[in-house]
C-alpha positions as CSV (number, residue, x, y, z in Angstrom):
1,X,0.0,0.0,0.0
2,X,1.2,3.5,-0.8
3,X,2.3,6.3,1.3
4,X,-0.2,9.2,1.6
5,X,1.0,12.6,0.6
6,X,0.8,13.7,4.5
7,X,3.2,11.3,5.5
8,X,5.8,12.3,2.6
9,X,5.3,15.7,3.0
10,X,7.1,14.7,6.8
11,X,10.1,13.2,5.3
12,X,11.2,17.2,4.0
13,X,9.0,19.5,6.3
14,X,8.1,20.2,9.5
15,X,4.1,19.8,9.4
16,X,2.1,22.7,11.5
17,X,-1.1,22.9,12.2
18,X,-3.5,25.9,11.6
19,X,-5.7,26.0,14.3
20,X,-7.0,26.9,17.4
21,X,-9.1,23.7,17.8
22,X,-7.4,21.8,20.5
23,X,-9.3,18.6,19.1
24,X,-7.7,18.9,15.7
25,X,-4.4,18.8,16.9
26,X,-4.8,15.9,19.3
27,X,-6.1,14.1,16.1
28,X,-3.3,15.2,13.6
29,X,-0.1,15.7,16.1
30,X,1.9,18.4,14.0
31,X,4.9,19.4,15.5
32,X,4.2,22.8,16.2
33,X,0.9,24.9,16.1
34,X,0.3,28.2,15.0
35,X,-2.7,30.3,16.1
36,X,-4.0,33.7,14.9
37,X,-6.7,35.9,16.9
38,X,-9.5,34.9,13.9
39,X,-8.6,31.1,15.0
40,X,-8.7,32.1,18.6
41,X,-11.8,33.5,18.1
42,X,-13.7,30.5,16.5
43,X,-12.1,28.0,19.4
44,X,-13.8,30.9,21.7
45,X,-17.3,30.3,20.9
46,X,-16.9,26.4,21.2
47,X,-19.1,25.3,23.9
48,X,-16.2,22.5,24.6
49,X,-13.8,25.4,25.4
50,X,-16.1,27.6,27.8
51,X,-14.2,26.4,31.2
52,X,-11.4,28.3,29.1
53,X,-12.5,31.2,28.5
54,X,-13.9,31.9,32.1
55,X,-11.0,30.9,33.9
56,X,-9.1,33.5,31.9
57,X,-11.9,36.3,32.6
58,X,-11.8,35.4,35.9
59,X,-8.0,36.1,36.3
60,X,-8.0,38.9,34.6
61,X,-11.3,40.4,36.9
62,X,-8.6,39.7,39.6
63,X,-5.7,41.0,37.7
64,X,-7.2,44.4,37.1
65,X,-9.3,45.0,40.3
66,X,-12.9,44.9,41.6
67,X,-12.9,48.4,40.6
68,X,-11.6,47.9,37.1
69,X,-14.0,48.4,34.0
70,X,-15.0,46.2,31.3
71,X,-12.7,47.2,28.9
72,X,-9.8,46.8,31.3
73,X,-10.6,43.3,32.3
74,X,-11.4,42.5,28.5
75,X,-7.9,43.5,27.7
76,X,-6.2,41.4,30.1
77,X,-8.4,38.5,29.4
78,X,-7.6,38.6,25.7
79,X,-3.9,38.0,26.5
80,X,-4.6,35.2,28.9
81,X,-7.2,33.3,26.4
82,X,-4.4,33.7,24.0
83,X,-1.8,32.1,26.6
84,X,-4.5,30.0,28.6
85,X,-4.6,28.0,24.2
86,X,-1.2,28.2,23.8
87,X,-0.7,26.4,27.0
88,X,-2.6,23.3,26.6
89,X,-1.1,23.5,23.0
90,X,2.1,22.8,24.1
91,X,0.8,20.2,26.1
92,X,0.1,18.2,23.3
93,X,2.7,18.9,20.4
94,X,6.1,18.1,21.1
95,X,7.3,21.5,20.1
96,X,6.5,25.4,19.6
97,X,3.0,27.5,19.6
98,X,2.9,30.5,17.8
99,X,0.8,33.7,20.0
100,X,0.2,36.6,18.2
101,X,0.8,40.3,19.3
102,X,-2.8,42.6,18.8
103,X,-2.3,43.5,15.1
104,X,-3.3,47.2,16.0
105,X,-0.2,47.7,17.6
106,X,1.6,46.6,13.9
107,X,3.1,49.8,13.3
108,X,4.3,50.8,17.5
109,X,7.3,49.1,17.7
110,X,8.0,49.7,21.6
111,X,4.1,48.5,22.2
112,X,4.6,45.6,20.2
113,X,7.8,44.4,22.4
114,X,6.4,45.3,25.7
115,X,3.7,43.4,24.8
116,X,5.9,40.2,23.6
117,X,7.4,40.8,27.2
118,X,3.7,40.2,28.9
119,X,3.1,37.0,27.2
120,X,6.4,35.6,27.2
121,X,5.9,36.5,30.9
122,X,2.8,34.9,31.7
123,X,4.3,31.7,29.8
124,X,7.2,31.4,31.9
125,X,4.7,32.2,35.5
126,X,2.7,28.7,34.0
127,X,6.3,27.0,34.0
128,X,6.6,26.8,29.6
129,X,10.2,27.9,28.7
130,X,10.3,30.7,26.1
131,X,12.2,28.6,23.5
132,X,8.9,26.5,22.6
133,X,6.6,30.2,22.3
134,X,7.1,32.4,18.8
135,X,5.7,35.2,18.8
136,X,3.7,36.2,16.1
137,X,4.3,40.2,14.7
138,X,2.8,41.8,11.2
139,X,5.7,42.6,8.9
140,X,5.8,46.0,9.2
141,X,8.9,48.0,8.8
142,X,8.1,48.8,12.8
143,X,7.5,44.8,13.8
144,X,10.2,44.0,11.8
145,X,12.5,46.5,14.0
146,X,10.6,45.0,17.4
147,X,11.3,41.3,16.7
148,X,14.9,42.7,16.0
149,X,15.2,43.6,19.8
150,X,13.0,40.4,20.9
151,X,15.5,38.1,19.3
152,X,18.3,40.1,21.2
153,X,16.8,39.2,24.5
154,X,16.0,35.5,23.7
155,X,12.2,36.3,22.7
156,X,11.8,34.5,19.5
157,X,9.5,35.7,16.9
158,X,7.2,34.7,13.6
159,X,7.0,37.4,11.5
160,X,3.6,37.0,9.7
161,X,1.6,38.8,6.9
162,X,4.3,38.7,4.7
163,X,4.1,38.6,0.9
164,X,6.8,40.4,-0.5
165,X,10.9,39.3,-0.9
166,X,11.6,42.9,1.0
167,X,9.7,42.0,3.7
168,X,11.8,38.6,3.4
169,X,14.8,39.9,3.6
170,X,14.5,42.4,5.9
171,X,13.2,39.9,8.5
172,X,16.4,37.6,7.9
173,X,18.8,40.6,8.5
174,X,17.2,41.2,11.7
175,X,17.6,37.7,13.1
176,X,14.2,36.9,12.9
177,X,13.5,33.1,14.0
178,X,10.8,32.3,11.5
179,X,8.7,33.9,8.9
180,X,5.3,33.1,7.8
181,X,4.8,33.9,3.9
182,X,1.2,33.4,2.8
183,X,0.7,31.5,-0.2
184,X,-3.2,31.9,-0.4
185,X,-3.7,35.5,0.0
186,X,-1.1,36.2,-2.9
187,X,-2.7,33.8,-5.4
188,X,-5.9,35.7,-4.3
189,X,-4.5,38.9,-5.3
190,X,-3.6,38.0,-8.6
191,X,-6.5,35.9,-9.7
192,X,-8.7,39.1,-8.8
193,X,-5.8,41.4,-10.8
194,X,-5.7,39.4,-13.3
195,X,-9.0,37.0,-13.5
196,X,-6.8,33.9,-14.5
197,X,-7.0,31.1,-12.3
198,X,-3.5,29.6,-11.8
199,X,-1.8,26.0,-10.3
200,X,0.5,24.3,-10.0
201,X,4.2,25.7,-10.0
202,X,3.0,29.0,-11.7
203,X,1.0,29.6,-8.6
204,X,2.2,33.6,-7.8
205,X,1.9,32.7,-3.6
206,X,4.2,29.5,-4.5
207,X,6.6,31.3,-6.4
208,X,7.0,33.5,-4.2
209,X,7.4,31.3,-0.9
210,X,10.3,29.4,-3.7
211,X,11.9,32.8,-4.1
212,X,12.2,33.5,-0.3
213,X,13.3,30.2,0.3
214,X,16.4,30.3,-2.4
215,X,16.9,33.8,-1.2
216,X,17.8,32.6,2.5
217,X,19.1,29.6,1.2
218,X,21.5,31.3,-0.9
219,X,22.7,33.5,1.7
220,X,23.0,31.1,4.5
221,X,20.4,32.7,6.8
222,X,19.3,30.8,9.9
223,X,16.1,32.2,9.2
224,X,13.3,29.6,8.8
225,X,10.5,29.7,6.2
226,X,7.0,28.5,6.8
227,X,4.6,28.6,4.2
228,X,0.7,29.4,5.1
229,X,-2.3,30.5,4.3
230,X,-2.7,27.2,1.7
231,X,-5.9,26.9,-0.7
232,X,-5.4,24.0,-2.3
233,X,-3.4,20.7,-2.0
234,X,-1.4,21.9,-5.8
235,X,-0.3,24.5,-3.4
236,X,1.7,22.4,-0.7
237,X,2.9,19.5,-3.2
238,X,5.0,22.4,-5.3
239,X,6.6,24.0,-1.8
240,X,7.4,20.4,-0.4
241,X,11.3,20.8,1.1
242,X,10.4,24.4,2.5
243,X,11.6,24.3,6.0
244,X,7.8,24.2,7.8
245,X,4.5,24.6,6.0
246,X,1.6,25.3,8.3
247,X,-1.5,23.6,7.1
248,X,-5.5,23.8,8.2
249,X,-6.8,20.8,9.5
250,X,-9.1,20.2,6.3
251,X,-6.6,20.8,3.9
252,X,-4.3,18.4,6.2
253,X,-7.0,15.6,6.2
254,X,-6.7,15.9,2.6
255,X,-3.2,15.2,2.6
256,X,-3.4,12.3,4.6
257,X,-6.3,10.7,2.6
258,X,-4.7,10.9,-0.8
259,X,-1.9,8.7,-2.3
260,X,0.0,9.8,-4.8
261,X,4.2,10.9,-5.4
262,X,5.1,13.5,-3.7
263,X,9.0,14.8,-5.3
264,X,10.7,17.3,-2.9
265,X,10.7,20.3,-5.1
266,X,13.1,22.7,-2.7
267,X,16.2,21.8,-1.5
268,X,19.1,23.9,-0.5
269,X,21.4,22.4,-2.7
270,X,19.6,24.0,-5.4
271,X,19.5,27.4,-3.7
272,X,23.0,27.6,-3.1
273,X,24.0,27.1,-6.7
274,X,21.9,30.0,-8.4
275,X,22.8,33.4,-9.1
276,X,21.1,35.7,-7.0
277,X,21.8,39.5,-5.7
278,X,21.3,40.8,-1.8
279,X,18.9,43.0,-1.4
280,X,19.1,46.0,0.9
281,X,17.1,45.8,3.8
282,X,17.3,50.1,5.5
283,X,13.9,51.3,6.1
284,X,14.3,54.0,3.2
285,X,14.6,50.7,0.9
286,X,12.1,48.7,2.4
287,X,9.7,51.3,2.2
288,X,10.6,51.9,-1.5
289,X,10.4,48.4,-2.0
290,X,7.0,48.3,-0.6
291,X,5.3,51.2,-2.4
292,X,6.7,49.7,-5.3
293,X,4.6,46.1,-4.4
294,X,0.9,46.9,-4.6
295,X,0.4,43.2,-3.8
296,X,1.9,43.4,-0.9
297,X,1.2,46.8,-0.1
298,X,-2.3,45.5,-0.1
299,X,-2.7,42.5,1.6
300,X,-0.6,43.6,4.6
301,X,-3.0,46.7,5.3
302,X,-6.0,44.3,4.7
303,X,-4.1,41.4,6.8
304,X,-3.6,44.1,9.9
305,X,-7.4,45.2,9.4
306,X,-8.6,41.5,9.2
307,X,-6.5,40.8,12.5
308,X,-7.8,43.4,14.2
309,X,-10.9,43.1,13.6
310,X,-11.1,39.8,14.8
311,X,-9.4,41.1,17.7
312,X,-12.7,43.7,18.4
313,X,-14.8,40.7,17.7
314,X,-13.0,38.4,20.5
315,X,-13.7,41.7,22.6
316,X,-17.0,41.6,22.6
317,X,-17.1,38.1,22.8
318,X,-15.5,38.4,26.2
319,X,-17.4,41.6,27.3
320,X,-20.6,39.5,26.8
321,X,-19.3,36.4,28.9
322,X,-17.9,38.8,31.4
323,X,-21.5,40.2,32.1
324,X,-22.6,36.7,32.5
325,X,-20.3,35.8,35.1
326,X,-20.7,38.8,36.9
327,X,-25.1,38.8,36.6
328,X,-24.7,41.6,34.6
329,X,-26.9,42.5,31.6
330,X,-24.7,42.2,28.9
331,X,-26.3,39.4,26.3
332,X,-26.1,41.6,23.0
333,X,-24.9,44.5,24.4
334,X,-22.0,44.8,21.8
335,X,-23.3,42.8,18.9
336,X,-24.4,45.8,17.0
337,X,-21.0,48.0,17.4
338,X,-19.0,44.9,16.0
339,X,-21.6,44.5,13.7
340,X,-20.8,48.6,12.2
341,X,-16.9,47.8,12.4
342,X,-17.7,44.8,9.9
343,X,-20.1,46.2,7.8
344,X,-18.7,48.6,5.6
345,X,-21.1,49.5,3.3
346,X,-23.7,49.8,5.7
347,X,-26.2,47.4,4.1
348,X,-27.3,45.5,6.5
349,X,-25.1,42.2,6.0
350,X,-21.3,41.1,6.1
351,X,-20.3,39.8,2.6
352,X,-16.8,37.8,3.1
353,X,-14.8,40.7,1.5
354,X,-16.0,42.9,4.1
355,X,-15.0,39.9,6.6
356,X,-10.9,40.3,6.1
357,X,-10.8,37.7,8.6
358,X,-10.4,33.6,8.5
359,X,-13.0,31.3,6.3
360,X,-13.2,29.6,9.4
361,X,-15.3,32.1,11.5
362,X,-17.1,33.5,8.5
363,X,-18.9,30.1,7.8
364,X,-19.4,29.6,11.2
365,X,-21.3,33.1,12.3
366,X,-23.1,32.4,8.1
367,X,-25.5,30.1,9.3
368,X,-27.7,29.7,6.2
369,X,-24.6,29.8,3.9
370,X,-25.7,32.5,1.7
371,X,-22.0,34.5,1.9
372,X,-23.3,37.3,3.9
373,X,-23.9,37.4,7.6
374,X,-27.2,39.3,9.2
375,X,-27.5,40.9,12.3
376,X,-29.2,38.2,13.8
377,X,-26.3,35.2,12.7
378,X,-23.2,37.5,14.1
379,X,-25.1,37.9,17.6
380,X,-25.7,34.3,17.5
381,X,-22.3,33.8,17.0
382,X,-21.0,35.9,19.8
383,X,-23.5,34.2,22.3
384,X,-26.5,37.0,22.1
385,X,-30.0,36.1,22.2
386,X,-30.2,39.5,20.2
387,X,-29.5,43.5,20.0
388,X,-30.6,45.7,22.7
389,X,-32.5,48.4,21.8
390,X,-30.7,51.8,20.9
């Protein structure tokens, strides 16, 4: 009997998982786990992971003080969901979880390390050693700069929302442990630019993961690529050899019910030997660099919005619960401000464009499936009966 493509694809890369979803990664044991506030989000709202989310409330209610307000305790909480998941993450894969800074602090560089501090900090108070936590920062000129100074003090870091070979290098010159270029949201880009539909190895997000991975190749960086953001399977058979690939549990499933050959297709052997020119990495360049990339000009701006507004929607999420625990009258209360934030046009309904966020949590708050999410779905969602009256 054959091999599946899954258990290739483990002979040349480190398999991570995608998800938040403790249950998913007890089933397909990756190595490490990555988790992004839209991921956090969705495990949020699972009734299995309630005891979760209350016992982070609840210690942030006695972080911040009896006298503290919502808001306070909400931002407090947020952090120690995101530790309370990477936690019991680590307690199942053998080696790293990935927990992501708040992506509206992308462009404040001294807020995004103090805020690497916090976490790293509460991971070390629960007994987990820094070397098995990356922390997960936008690649931004400024989170690039921050991850810099992490790095210095043993804080290591994932630079994520990056789809351009500037952003690439620039990462690599600052030491960065890992970077996270996604393959998905590129090929997105250009099939809307351009209406073709592409696969295989002319894939523009695979090309471009192959082009950062010669590039540190090449130059003998330490820094480790991890492809993400997948949509199809085409997608992870042409970037098999990069160093990690992280994976959705679906698209994994699908990997390890399908037999076929799976030929390594990047190997640093081959990156050594070609020609290729350093780039420079100062800001002035980067930033010329990225003007010049309306690709990833783009999806970085609408990656940061996506991330933050999943961040606002996990607030609310928690505002509500807190309520609850405290007999306070908060079912709905801020179901119809998140609603305004996601609604952009003002019609009514969220279509998936307006979304920016993960398929994951869109298809679960679109109840009926028709690609747009009412009122009355998203305060389902968050756990409210309905809106309160204005």
């Amino acid at each position: 009997m054959g091999r599946s493509l899954y258990e290739q694809l483990l002979d040349v890369t480190v398999v991570v998982a995608d998800t938040g979803d403790l249950h998913s990664i007890r089933k397909l044991l990756p190595r490490d786990a990555t988790t992004n506030p839209s991921l956090i989000t969705a495990a949020a709202q699972m009734p299995e992971y309630a005891e979760v989310v209350e016992q982070a409330l609840r210690w942030a209610r006695q972080q911040a003080g009896k006298d503290a307000n919502a808001h306070q305790v909400v931002a407090k909480a947020i952090d120690r969901l995101s530790v309370e998941f990477g936690l019991r993450i680590l307690s199942i894969v053998p080696g790293r979880v990935s927990t992501e800074v708040d992506a509206r602090s992308s462009h404040d560089e001294d807020g995004t390390v103090a805020k690497a501090k916090q976490l790293i900090a509460q991971y070390e108070a629960a007994g987990a050693s820094r070397e098995r936590v990356l922390i997960k920062i936008a690649s931004t000129w400024e989170g690039i700069r921050a991850a810099a100074r992490l790095e210095r003090e043993g804080i290591h870091c994932n630079l994520t929302l990056l789809f351009g070979i500037h952003q690439a290098a620039a990462c690599a010159e600052a030491g960065v442990t890992l970077v996270s270029p996604f393959v998905g949201r590129i090929l997105d880009w250009h099939q809307a630019a351009t209406g073709r539909v592409y696969r295989g190895a002319e894939d523009p997000g695979v090309i471009s993961v192959t082009r950062i991975y010669n590039y540190f190749k090449h130059f003998g960086f330490e820094t480790e690529i991890m492809g993400a953001s997948f949509r199809n399977l085409g997608e992870i058979r042409e970037l098999a050899g990069c160093d990690l690939l992280t994976i959705s549990p679906k698209l994994l499933a699908e990997l390890q019910q399908t037999q076929a050959p799976l030929p390594r297709k990047l190997t640093p052997e081959a990156a050594r030997a070609l020609t290729l020119e350093r780039l420079p990495v100062d800001r002035a360049s980067f930033e010329r660099m990225h003007a010049a990339d309306r690709m990833a000009a783009e999806k970085l701006a609408e990656g940061i919005a996506g991330f933050s507004k999943a961040i606002v929607a996990l607030e609310a999420l928690l505002a509500q619960r807190l309520a609850e625990l405290e007999g306070r009258r908060g079912i709905g209360l801020f179901a119809e401000e998140i609603f305004r934030v996601y609604d952009l046009d003002g019609d009514g309904a969220i279509t998936r464009e307006e979304w920016a966020g993960t398929d994951l949590v869109f298809d679960a708050l679109d109840v009926d499936g028709d690609g747009r999410i009412t009122p009355d779905e998203l305060a389902a969602g968050l756990g409210a009966a309905h809106f309160l009256p204005r």
